[in-house]
N, C-alpha and C positions, 0 to 999 in steps of 0.2 A: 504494500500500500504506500502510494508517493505522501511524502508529509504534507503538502498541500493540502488533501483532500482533508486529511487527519484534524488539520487546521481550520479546514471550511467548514466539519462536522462540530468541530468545537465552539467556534465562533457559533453557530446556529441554534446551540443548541444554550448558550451562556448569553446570547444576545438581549434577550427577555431583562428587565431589571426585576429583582425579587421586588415580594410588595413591603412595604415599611412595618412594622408592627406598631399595631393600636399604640396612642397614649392613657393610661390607664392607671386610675388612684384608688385604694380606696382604705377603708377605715371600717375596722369591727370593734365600732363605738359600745356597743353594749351586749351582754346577753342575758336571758334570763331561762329558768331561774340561776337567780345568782347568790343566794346565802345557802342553798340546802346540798349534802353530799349524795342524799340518795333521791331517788322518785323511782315512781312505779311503771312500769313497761306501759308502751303508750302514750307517757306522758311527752310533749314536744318542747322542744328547747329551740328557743328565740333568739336571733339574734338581730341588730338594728347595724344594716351595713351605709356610708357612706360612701357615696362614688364621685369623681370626675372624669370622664370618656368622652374622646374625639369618634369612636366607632360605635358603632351597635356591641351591648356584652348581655350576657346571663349570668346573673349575679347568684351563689348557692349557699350554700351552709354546711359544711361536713364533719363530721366527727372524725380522730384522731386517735391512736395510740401507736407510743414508740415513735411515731415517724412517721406510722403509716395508717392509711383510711381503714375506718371497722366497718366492713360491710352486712356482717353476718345480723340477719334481721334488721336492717338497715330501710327506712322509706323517708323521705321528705319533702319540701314544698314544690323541688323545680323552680325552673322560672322562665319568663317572659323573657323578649328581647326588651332594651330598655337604650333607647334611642337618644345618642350623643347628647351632652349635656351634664350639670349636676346635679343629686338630688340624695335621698337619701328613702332607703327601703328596708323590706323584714324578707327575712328566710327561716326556717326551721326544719328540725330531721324530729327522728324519732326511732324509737327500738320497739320489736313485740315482743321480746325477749330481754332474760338478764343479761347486761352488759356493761362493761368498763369504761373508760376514757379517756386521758388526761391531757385534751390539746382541744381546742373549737376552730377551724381555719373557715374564713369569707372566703370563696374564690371568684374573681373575675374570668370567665372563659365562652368559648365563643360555641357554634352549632356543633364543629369537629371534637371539642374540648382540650384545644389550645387554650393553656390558660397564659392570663397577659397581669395579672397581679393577683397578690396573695395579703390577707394581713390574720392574725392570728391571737386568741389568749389564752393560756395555760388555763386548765379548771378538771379538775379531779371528780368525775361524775359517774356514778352509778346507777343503772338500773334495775329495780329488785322486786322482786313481788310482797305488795302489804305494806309498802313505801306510801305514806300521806302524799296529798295531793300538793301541790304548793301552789298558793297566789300568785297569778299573773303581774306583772308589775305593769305600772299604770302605760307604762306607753304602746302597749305591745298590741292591744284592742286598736286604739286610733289611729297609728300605723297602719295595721293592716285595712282599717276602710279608706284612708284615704287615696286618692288620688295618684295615680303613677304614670310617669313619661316612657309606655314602654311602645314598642312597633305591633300596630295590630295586623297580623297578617291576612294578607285575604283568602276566600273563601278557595279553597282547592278544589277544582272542579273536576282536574286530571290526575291528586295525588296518587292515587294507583302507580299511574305511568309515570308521573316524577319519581315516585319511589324508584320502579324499576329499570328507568334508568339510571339513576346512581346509582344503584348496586350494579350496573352492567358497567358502571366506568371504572368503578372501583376492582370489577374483576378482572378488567382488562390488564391492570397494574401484572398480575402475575403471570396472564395469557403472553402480554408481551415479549417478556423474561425470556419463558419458558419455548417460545417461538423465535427467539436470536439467540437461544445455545442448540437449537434444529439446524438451523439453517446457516451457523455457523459453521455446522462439523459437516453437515450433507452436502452441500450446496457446493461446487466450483466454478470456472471458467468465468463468464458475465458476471452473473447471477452470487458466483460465489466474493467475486470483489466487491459487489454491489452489498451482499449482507453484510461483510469486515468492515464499511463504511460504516453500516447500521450499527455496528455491535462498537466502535471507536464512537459515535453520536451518542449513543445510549449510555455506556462506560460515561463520555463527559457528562451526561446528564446526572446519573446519578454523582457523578464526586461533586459537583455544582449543588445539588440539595444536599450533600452531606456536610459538605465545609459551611454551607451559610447556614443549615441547621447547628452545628456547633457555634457557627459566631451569633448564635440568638434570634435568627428568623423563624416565625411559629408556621409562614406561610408558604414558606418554599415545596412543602414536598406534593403542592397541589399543581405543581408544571410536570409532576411523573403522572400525574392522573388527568391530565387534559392533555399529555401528549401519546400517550399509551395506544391511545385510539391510533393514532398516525403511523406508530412503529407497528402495530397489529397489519392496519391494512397493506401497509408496504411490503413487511417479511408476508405475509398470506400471499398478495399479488406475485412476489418472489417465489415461493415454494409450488405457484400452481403452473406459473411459467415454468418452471423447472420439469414440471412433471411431467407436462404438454411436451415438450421435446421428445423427454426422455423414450414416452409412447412412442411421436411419429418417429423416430430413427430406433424403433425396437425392430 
């Protein structure tokens, strides 16, 4: 393969500029309950997150231990999109089961669950069964009716088919792959310098999300899933010309 081409595959494929990652604040100003160690399975735990976002986020609540998220019996509020700007909102989780804690983290994070800030407070909380109810603290009611700056989305008339096609981009990520180590090793003459193109285009694409994923972009590795489509139909169009030959001169 002449360096040239090596170089136009690369250039083409780094040409794209990543996208900037959100600006993104926020503060887990409060949680409740906040004086008792234990409550009873079911009971939900509050928190009052403050934000400032340049982008659309979903703002959550999650439970902690050690370091890491306790899922086991795990349900909570979710959340809306909540449309650039500042303001200030509730989240809550909750257990059905007895369980431990000792961390409450806010996360700001997006549809994929790129998260783009964190803030966090130590609290040692237990769920038990025969554990007293505890008093809501006063803000926690008004909070939640009022009013929120969030994205109403519209009526999905096609989600079906949105759905599936995302999941048909998203397979394509390994269809890809898995169709430029084919046609690497089968393929000669035309056909086969034409996929070693492919397979040096691909190679720079992925080292391009992998380095700008390490220097902190959340957004990069969505040029593997909007270009997947492209290296699919090329190596496919490759492999069936291949074939086609291979027939008429049998």
């Amino acid at each position: 393969m002449k360096p040239q081409w090596i170089a136009l595959a690369m250039i083409w494929v780094t040409s794209a500029p990543a996208q900037p990652t959100p600006n993104v604040q926020i503060e887990l100003a409060e949680i409740d309950p906040a004086g008792v160690p234990t409550v009873a399975p079911h009971t939900p735990v509050y928190g009052r997150i403050v934000y400032t976002t340049d982008a659309p986020v979903r703002l959550v609540l999650l439970p902690y231990r050690n370091g890491q998220p306790v899922l086991d019996g795990l349900y909570n509020s979710g959340s809306p999109r909540y449309a650039p700007g500042s303001g200030e909102t509730i989240a809550w989780f909750a257990f059905d089961e007895p369980q431990t804690i000792d961390e409450i983290r806010a996360v700001a994070n997006d549809f994929y669950g790129n998260v783009f800030a964190e803030d966090s407070i130590v609290r040692n909380l237990n769920w038990r069964e025969g554990a007293p109810k505890p008093q809501k603290a006063a803000w926690v009611e008004p909070l939640k009716r009022a009013g929120k700056d969030v994205i109403v989305e519209p009526p999905a008339e096609y989600g079906w088919f949105a759905t599936v096609v995302t999941q048909l981009f998203f397979l394509l990520v390994p269809l890809s792959v898995g169709l430029q180590i084919h046609a690497w090793r089968k393929l000669d003459g035309g056909p086969g310098r034409l996929a070693r193109l492919s397979g040096y285009a691909m190679g720079a694409l992925w080292l391009f999300v992998i380095l700008t994923g390490v220097a902190g972009s959340n957004l990069s590795p969505i040029w593997i899933v909007f270009l997947s489509p492209l290296f699919v139909l090329f190596l496919g169009a490759l492999l069936l010309v291949a074939r086609t030959r291979r027939r008429r001169f049998a």
